[in-house]
Backbone as XML, in Angstrom:
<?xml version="1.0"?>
<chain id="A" units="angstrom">
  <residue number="1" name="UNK">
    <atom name="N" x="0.850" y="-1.179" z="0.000"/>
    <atom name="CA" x="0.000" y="0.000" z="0.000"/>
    <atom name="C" x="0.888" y="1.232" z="0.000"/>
  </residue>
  <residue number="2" name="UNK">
    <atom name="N" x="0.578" y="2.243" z="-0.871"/>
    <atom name="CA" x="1.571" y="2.973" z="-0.496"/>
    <atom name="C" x="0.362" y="4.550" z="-0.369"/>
  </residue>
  <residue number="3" name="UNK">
    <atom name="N" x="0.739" y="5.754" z="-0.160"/>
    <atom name="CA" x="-0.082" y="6.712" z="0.275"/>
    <atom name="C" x="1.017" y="8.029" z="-0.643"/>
  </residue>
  <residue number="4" name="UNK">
    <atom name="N" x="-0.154" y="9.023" z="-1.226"/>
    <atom name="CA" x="1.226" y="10.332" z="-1.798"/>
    <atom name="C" x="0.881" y="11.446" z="-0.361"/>
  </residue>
  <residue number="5" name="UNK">
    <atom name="N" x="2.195" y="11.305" z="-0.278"/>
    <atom name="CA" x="1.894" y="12.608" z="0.811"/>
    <atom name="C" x="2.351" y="14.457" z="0.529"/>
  </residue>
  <residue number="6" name="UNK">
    <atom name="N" x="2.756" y="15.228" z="1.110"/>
    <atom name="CA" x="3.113" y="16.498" z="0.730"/>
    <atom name="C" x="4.192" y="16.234" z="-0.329"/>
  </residue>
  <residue number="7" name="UNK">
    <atom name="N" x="3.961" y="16.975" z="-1.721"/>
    <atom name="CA" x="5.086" y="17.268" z="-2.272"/>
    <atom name="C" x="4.559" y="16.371" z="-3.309"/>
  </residue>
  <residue number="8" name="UNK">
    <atom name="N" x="3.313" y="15.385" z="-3.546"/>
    <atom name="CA" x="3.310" y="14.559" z="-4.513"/>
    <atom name="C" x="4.070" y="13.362" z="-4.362"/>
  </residue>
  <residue number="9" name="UNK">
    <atom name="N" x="5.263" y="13.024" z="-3.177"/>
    <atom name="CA" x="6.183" y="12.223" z="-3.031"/>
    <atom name="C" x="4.663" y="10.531" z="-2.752"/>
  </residue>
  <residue number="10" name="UNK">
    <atom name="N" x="5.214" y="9.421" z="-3.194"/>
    <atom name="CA" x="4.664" y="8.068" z="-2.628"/>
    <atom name="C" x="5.323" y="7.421" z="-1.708"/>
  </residue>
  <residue number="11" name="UNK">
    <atom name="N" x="4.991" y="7.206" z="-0.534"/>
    <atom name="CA" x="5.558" y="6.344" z="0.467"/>
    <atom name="C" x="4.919" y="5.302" z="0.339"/>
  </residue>
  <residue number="12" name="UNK">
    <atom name="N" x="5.713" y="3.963" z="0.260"/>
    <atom name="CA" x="5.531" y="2.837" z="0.541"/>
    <atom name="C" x="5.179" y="2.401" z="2.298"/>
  </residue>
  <residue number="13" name="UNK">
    <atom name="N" x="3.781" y="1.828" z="2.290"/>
    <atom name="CA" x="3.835" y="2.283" z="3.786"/>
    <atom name="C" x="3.888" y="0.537" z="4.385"/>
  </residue>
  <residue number="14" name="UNK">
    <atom name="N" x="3.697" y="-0.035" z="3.652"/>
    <atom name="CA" x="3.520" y="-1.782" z="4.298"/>
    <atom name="C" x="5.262" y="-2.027" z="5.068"/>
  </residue>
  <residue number="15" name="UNK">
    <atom name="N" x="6.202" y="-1.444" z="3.913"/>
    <atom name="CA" x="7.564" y="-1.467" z="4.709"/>
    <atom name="C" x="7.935" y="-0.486" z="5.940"/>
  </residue>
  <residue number="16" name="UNK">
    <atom name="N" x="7.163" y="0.365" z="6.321"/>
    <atom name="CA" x="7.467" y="1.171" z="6.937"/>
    <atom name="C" x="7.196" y="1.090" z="8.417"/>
  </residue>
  <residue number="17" name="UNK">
    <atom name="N" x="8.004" y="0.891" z="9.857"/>
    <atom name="CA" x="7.598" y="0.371" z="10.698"/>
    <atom name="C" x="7.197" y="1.665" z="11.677"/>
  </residue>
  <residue number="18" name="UNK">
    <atom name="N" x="7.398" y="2.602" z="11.370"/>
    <atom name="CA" x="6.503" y="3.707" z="12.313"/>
    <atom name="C" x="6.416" y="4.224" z="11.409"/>
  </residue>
  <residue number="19" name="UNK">
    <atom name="N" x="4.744" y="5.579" z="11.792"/>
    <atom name="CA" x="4.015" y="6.268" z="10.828"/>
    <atom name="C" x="4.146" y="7.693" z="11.371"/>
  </residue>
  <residue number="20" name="UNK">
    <atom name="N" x="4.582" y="8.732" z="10.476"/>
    <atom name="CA" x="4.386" y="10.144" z="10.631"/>
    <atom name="C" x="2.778" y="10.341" z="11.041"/>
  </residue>
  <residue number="21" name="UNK">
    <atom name="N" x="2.216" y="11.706" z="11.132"/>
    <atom name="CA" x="1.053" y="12.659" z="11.816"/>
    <atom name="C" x="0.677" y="12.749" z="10.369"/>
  </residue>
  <residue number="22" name="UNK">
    <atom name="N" x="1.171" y="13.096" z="9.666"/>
    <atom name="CA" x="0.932" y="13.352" z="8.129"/>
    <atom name="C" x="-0.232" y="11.808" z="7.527"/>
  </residue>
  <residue number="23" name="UNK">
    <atom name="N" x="1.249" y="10.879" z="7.880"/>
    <atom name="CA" x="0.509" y="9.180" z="7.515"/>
    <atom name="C" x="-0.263" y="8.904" z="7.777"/>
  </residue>
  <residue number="24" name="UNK">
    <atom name="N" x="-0.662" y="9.006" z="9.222"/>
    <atom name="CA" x="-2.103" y="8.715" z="9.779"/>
    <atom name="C" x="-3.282" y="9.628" z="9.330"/>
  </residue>
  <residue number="25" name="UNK">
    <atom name="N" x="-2.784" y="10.631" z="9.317"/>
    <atom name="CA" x="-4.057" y="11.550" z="8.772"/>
    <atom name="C" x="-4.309" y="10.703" z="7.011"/>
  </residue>
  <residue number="26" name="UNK">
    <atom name="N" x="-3.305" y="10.485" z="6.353"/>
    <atom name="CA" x="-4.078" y="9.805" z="5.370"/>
    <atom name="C" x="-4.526" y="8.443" z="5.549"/>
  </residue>
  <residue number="27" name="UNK">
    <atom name="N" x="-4.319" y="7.988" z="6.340"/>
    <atom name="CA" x="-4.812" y="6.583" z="6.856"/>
    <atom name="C" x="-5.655" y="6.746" z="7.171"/>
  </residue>
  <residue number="28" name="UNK">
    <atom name="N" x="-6.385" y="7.608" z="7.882"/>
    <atom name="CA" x="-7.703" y="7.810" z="9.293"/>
    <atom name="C" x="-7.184" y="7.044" z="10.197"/>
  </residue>
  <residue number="29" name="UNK">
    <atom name="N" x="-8.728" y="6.872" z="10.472"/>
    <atom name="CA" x="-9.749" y="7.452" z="10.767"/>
    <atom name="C" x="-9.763" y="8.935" z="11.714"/>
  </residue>
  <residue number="30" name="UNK">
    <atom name="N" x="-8.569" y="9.938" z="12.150"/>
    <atom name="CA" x="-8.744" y="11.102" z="12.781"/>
    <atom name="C" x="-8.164" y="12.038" z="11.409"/>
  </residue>
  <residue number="31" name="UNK">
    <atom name="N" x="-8.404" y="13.139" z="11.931"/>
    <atom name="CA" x="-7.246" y="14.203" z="11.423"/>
    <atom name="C" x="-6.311" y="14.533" z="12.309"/>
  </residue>
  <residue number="32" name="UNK">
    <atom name="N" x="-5.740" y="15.752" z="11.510"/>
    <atom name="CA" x="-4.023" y="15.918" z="12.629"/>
    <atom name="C" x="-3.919" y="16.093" z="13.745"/>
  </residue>
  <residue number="33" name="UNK">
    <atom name="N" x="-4.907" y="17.366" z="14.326"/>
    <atom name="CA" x="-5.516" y="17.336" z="15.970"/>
    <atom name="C" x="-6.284" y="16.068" z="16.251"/>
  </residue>
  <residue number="34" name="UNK">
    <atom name="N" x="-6.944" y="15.281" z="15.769"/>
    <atom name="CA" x="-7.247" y="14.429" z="16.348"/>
    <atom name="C" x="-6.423" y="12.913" z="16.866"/>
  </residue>
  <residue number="35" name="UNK">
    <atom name="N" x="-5.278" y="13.239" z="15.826"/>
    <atom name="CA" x="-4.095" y="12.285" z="16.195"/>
    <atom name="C" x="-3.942" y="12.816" z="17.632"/>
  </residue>
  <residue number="36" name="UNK">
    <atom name="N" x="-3.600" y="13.992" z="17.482"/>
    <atom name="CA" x="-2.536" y="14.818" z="18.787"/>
    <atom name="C" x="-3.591" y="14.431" z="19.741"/>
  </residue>
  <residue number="37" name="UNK">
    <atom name="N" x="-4.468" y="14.611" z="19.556"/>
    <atom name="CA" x="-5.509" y="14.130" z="20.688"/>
    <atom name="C" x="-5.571" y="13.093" z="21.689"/>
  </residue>
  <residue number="38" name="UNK">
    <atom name="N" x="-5.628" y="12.174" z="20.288"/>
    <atom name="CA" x="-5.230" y="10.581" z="20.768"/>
    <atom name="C" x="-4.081" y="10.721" z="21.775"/>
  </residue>
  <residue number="39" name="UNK">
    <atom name="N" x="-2.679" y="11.016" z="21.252"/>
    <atom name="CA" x="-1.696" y="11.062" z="21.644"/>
    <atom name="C" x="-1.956" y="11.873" z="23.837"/>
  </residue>
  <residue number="40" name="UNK">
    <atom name="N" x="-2.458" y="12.951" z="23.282"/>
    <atom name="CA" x="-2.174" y="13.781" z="24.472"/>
    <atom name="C" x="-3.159" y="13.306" z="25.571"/>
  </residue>
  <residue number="41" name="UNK">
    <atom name="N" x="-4.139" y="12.185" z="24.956"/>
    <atom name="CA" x="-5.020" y="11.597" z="25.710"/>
    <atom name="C" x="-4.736" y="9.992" z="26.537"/>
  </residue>
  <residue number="42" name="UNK">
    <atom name="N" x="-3.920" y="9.198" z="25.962"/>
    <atom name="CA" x="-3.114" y="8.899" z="25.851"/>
    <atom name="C" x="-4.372" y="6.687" z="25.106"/>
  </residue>
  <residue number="43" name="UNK">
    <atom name="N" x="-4.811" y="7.524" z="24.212"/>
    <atom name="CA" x="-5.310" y="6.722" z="23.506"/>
    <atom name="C" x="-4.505" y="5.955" z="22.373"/>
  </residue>
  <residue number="44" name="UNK">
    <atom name="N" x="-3.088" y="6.401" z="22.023"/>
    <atom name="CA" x="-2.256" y="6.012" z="21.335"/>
    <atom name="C" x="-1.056" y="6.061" z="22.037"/>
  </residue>
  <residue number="45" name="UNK">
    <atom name="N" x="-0.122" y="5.625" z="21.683"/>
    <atom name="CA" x="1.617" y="5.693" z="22.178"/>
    <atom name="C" x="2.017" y="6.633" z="20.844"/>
  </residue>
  <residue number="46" name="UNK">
    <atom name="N" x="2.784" y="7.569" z="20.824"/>
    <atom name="CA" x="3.528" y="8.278" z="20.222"/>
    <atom name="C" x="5.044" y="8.299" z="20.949"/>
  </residue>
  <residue number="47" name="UNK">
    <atom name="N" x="6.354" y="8.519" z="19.768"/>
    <atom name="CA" x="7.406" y="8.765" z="19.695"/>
    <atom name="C" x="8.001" y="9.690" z="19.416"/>
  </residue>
  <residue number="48" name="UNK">
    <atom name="N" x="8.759" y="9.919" z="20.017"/>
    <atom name="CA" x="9.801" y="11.415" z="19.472"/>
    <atom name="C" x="11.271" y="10.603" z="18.469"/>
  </residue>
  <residue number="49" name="UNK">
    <atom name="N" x="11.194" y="10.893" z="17.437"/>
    <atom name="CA" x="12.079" y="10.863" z="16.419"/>
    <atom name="C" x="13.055" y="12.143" z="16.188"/>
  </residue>
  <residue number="50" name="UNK">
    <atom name="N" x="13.670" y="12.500" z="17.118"/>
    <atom name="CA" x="14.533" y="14.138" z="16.871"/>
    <atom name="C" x="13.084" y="15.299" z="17.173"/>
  </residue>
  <residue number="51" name="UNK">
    <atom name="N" x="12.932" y="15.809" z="16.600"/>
    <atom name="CA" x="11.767" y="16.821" z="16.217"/>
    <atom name="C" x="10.432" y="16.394" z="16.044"/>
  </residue>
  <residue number="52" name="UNK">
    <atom name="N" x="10.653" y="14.957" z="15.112"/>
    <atom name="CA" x="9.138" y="14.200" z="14.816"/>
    <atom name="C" x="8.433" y="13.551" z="15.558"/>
  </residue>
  <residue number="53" name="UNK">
    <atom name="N" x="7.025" y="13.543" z="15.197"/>
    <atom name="CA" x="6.455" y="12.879" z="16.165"/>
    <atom name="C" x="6.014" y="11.523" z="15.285"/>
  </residue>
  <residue number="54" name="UNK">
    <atom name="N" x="6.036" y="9.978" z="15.945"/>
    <atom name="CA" x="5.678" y="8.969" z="14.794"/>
    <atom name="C" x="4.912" y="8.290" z="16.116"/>
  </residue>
  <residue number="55" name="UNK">
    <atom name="N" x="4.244" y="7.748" z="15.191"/>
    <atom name="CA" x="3.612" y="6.027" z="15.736"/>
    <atom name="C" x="4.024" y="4.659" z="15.133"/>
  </residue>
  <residue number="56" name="UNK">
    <atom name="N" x="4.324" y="3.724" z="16.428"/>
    <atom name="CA" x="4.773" y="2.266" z="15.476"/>
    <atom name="C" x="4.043" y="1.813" z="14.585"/>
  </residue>
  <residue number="57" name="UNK">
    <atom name="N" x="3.624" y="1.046" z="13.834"/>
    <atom name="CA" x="2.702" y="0.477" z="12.703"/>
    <atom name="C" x="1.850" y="-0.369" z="13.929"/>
  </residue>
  <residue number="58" name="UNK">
    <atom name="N" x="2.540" y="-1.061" z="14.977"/>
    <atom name="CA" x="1.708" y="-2.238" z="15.935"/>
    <atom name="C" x="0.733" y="-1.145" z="16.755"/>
  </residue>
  <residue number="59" name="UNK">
    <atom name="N" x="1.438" y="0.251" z="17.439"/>
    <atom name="CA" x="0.459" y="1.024" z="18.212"/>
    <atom name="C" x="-0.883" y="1.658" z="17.246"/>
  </residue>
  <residue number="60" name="UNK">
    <atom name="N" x="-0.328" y="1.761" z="16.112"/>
    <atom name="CA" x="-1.671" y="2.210" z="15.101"/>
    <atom name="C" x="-2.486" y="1.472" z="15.123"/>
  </residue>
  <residue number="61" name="UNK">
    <atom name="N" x="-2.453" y="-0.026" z="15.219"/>
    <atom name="CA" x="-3.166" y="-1.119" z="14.892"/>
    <atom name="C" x="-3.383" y="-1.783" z="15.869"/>
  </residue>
  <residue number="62" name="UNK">
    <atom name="N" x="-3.275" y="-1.190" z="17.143"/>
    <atom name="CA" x="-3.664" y="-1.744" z="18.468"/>
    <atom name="C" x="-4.914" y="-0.434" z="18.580"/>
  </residue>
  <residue number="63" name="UNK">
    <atom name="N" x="-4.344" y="0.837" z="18.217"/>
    <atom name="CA" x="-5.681" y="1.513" z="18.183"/>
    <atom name="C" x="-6.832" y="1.904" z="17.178"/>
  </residue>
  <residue number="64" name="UNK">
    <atom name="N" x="-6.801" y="1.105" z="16.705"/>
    <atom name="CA" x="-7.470" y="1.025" z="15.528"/>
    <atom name="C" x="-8.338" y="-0.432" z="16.169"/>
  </residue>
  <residue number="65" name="UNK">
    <atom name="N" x="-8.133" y="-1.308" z="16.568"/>
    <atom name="CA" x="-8.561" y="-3.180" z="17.035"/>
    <atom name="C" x="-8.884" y="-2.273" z="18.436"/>
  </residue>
  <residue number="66" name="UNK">
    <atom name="N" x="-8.806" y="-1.239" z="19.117"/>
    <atom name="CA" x="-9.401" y="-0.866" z="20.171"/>
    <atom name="C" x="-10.607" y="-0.093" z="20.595"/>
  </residue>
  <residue number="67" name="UNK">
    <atom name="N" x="-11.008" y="0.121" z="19.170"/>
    <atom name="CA" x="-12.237" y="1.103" z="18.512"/>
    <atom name="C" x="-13.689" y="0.569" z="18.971"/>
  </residue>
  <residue number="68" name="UNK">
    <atom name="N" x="-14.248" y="0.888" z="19.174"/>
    <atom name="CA" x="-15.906" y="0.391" z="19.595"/>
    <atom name="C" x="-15.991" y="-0.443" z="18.152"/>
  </residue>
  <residue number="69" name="UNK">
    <atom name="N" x="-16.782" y="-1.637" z="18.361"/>
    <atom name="CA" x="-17.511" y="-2.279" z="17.702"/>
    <atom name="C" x="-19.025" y="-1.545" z="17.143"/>
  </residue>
  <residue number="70" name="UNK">
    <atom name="N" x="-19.308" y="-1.369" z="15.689"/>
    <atom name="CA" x="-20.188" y="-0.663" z="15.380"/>
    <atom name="C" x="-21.581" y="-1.188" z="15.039"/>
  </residue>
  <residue number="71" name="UNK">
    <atom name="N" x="-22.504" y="-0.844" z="16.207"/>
    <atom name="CA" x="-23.892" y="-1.843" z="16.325"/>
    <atom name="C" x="-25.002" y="-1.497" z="15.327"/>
  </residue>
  <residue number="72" name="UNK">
    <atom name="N" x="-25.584" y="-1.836" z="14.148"/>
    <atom name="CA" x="-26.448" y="-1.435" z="13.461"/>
    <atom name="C" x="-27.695" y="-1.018" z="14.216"/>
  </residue>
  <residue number="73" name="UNK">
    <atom name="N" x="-28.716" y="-0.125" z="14.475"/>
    <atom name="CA" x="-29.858" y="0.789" z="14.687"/>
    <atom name="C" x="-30.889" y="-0.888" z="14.898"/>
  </residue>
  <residue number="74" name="UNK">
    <atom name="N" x="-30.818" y="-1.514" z="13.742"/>
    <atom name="CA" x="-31.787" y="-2.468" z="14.099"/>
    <atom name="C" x="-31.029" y="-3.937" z="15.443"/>
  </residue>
  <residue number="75" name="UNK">
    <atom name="N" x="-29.869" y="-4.050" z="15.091"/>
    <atom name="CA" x="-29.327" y="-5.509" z="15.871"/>
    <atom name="C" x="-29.869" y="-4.803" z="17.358"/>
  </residue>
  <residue number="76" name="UNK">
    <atom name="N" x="-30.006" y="-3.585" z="17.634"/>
    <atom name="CA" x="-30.158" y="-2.943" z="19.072"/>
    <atom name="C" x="-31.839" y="-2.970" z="19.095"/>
  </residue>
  <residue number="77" name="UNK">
    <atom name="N" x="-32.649" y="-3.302" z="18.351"/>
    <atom name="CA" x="-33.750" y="-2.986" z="18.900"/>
    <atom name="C" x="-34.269" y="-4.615" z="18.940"/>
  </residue>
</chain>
Protein backbone atom coordinates (compact mmCIF):
# COMPACT_ATOMS: atom_id res chain seq x y z
CA UNK A 1 0.00 0.00 0.00
CA UNK A 2 1.57 2.97 -0.50
CA UNK A 3 -0.08 6.71 0.27
CA UNK A 4 1.23 10.33 -1.80
CA UNK A 5 1.89 12.61 0.81
CA UNK A 6 3.11 16.50 0.73
CA UNK A 7 5.09 17.27 -2.27
CA UNK A 8 3.31 14.56 -4.51
CA UNK A 9 6.18 12.22 -3.03
CA UNK A 10 4.66 8.07 -2.63
CA UNK A 11 5.56 6.34 0.47
CA UNK A 12 5.53 2.84 0.54
CA UNK A 13 3.84 2.28 3.79
CA UNK A 14 3.52 -1.78 4.30
CA UNK A 15 7.56 -1.47 4.71
CA UNK A 16 7.47 1.17 6.94
CA UNK A 17 7.60 0.37 10.70
CA UNK A 18 6.50 3.71 12.31
CA UNK A 19 4.01 6.27 10.83
CA UNK A 20 4.39 10.14 10.63
CA UNK A 21 1.05 12.66 11.82
CA UNK A 22 0.93 13.35 8.13
CA UNK A 23 0.51 9.18 7.51
CA UNK A 24 -2.10 8.71 9.78
CA UNK A 25 -4.06 11.55 8.77
CA UNK A 26 -4.08 9.80 5.37
CA UNK A 27 -4.81 6.58 6.86
CA UNK A 28 -7.70 7.81 9.29
CA UNK A 29 -9.75 7.45 10.77
CA UNK A 30 -8.74 11.10 12.78
CA UNK A 31 -7.25 14.20 11.42
CA UNK A 32 -4.02 15.92 12.63
CA UNK A 33 -5.52 17.34 15.97
CA UNK A 34 -7.25 14.43 16.35
CA UNK A 35 -4.10 12.28 16.20
CA UNK A 36 -2.54 14.82 18.79
CA UNK A 37 -5.51 14.13 20.69
CA UNK A 38 -5.23 10.58 20.77
CA UNK A 39 -1.70 11.06 21.64
CA UNK A 40 -2.17 13.78 24.47
CA UNK A 41 -5.02 11.60 25.71
CA UNK A 42 -3.11 8.90 25.85
CA UNK A 43 -5.31 6.72 23.51
CA UNK A 44 -2.26 6.01 21.33
CA UNK A 45 1.62 5.69 22.18
CA UNK A 46 3.53 8.28 20.22
CA UNK A 47 7.41 8.77 19.70
CA UNK A 48 9.80 11.42 19.47
CA UNK A 49 12.08 10.86 16.42
CA UNK A 50 14.53 14.14 16.87
CA UNK A 51 11.77 16.82 16.22
CA UNK A 52 9.14 14.20 14.82
CA UNK A 53 6.45 12.88 16.17
CA UNK A 54 5.68 8.97 14.79
CA UNK A 55 3.61 6.03 15.74
CA UNK A 56 4.77 2.27 15.48
CA UNK A 57 2.70 0.48 12.70
CA UNK A 58 1.71 -2.24 15.93
CA UNK A 59 0.46 1.02 18.21
CA UNK A 60 -1.67 2.21 15.10
CA UNK A 61 -3.17 -1.12 14.89
CA UNK A 62 -3.66 -1.74 18.47
CA UNK A 63 -5.68 1.51 18.18
CA UNK A 64 -7.47 1.02 15.53
CA UNK A 65 -8.56 -3.18 17.03
CA UNK A 66 -9.40 -0.87 20.17
CA UNK A 67 -12.24 1.10 18.51
CA UNK A 68 -15.91 0.39 19.60
CA UNK A 69 -17.51 -2.28 17.70
CA UNK A 70 -20.19 -0.66 15.38
CA UNK A 71 -23.89 -1.84 16.32
CA UNK A 72 -26.45 -1.43 13.46
CA UNK A 73 -29.86 0.79 14.69
CA UNK A 74 -31.79 -2.47 14.10
CA UNK A 75 -29.33 -5.51 15.87
CA UNK A 76 -30.16 -2.94 19.07
CA UNK A 77 -33.75 -2.99 18.90
Amino acid sequence: MSIKIAGGNKVELAIKPCLSIAELVELGPLSRAGWFNAIRDGRVTARKLGSRTVVLREDYERFLRGLPIARSARAAA
